[in-house]
C-alpha positions as CSV (number, residue, x, y, z in Angstrom):
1,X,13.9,10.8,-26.3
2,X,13.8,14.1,-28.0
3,X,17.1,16.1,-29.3
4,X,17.5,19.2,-27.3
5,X,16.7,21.0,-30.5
6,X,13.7,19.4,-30.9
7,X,12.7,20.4,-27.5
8,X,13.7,24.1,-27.8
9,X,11.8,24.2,-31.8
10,X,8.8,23.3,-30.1
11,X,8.9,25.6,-27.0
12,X,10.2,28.4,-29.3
13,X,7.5,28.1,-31.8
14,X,4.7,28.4,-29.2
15,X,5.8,32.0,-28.9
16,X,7.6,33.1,-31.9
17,X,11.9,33.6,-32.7
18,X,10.9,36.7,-32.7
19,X,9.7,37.5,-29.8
20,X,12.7,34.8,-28.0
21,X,15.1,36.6,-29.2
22,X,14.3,40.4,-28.1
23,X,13.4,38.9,-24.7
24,X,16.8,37.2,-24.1
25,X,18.7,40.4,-26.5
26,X,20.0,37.8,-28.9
27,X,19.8,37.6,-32.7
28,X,17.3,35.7,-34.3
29,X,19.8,34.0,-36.8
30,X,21.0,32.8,-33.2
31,X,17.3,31.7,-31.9
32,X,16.9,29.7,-35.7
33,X,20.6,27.8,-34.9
34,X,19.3,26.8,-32.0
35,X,16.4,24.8,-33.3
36,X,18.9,23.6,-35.9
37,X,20.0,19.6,-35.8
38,X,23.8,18.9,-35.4
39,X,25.2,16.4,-37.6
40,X,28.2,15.7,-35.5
41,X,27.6,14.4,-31.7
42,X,31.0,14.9,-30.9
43,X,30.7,18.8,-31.3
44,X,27.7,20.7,-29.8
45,X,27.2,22.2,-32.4
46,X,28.5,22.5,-36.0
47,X,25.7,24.7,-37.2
48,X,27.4,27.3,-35.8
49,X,25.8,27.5,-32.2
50,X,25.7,25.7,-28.8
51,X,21.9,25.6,-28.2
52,X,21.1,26.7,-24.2
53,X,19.3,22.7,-23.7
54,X,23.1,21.5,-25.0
55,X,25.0,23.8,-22.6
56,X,23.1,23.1,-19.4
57,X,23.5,19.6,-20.2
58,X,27.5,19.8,-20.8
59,X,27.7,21.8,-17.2
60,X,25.8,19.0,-15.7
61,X,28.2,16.6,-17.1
62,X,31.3,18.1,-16.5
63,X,30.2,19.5,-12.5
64,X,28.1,15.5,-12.1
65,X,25.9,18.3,-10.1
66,X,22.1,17.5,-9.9
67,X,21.8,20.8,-8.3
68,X,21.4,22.2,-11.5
69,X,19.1,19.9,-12.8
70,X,17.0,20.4,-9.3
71,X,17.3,24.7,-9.8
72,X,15.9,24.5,-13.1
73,X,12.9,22.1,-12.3
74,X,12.0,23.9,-9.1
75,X,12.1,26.9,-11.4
76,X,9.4,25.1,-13.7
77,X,7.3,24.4,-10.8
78,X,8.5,20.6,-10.2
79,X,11.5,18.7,-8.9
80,X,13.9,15.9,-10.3
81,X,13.9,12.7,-8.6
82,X,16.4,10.6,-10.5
83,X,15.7,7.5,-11.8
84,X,17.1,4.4,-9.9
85,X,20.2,2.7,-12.7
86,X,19.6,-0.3,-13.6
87,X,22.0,-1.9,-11.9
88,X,20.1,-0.7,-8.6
89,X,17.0,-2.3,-9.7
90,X,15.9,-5.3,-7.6
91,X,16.5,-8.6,-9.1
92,X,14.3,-11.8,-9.4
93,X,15.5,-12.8,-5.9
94,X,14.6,-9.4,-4.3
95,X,11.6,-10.1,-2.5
96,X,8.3,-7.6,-3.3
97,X,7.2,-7.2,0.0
98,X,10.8,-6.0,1.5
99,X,10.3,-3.7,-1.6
100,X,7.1,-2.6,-0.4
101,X,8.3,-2.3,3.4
102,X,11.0,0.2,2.2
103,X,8.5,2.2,0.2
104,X,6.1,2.3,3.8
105,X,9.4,2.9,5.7
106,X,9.9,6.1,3.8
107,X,6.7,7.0,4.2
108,X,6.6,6.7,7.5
109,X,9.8,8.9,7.6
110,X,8.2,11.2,5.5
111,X,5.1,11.2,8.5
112,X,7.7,11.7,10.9
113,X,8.8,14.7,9.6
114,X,5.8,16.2,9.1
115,X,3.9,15.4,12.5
116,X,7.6,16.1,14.6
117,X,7.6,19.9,12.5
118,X,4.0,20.5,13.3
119,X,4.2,19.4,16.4
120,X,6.3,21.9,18.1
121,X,4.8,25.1,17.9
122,X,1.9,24.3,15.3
123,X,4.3,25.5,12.5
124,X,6.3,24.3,10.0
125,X,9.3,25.8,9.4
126,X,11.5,26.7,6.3
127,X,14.5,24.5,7.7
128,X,12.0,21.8,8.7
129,X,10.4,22.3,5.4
130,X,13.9,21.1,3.8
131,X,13.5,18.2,5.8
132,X,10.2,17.2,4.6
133,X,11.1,17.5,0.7
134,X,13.9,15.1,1.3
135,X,12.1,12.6,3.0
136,X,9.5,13.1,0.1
137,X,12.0,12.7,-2.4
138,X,13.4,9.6,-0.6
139,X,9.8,7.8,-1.1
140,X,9.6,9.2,-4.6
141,X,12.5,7.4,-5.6
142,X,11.8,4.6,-3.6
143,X,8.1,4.0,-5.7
144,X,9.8,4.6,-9.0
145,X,12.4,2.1,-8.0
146,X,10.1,-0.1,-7.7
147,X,7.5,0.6,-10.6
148,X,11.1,0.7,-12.7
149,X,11.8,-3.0,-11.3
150,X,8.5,-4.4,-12.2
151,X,8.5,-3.0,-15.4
152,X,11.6,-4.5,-16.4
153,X,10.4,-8.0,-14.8
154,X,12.5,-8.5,-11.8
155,X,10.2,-9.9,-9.8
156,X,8.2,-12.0,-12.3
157,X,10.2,-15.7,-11.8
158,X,9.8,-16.2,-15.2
159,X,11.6,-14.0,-16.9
């Protein structure tokens, strides 16, 4: 995985310090920091400045809040569907297809949704809307659940 200044070097160059650093009325000097590596992981940043990417992810941390991480990737266009731990991988005696009936389950929820919001009035809602994201999210995590577990082998017996 990338450092966070690795990310925001790249990003930034696309566009320029320059042009970074008038937008968000900083200094330069502060943009170039930024992009700098840290030397010491217990301090954000002994170059002299806590990069925005660094920040976001110490509020995360501190508030455990996926709310911000959901803001920020609505914001890009997208949406953050956490990956399942490993520990809530299926193992070797999960069985595929109750695997495979959870992920239909929660497509049929997702179905439900749908068809019940359209269904009454031939519209869709912004509250029902909220309703249909979740149980879209709910079969996103679901399916990478378990890609993630057969990846990491748990259902091949010999392993």
């Amino acid at each position: 995985m990338q450092k966070s200044y690795q990310v925001l070097k790249k990003a930034i160059d696309k566009v320029g310090v320059k042009a970074v650093a008038a937008r968000m009325n900083v200094s330069q000097s502060l943009v170039y920091k930024w992009c700098q590596d840290s030397d010491d992981t217990a301090k954000i940043a002994p170059s002299g400045a806590a990069n925005p990417l660094d920040r976001l992810q110490m509020i995360h941390e501190i508030t455990e809040d996926n709310e911000i991480i959901n803001w920020m990737c609505r914001h890009a266009g997208g949406f953050y569907a956490p990956n399942p731990q490993d520990h809530e991988l299926p193992s070797v005696g999960g069985r595929v297809l109750k695997n495979v009936h959870s992920m239909i389950k929660e497509f049929s929820e997702a179905l439900d949704a749908i068809s019940q919001s359209y269904n009454e009035g031939k519209r869709i809602t912004i509250k029902e809307a909220e309703r249909i994201r979740k149980e879209w999210e709910d079969l996103k995590c679901i399916g990478e659940g378990f890609v993630r577990a057969c990846e990491a082998g748990k259902f091949d017996k010999k392993s």
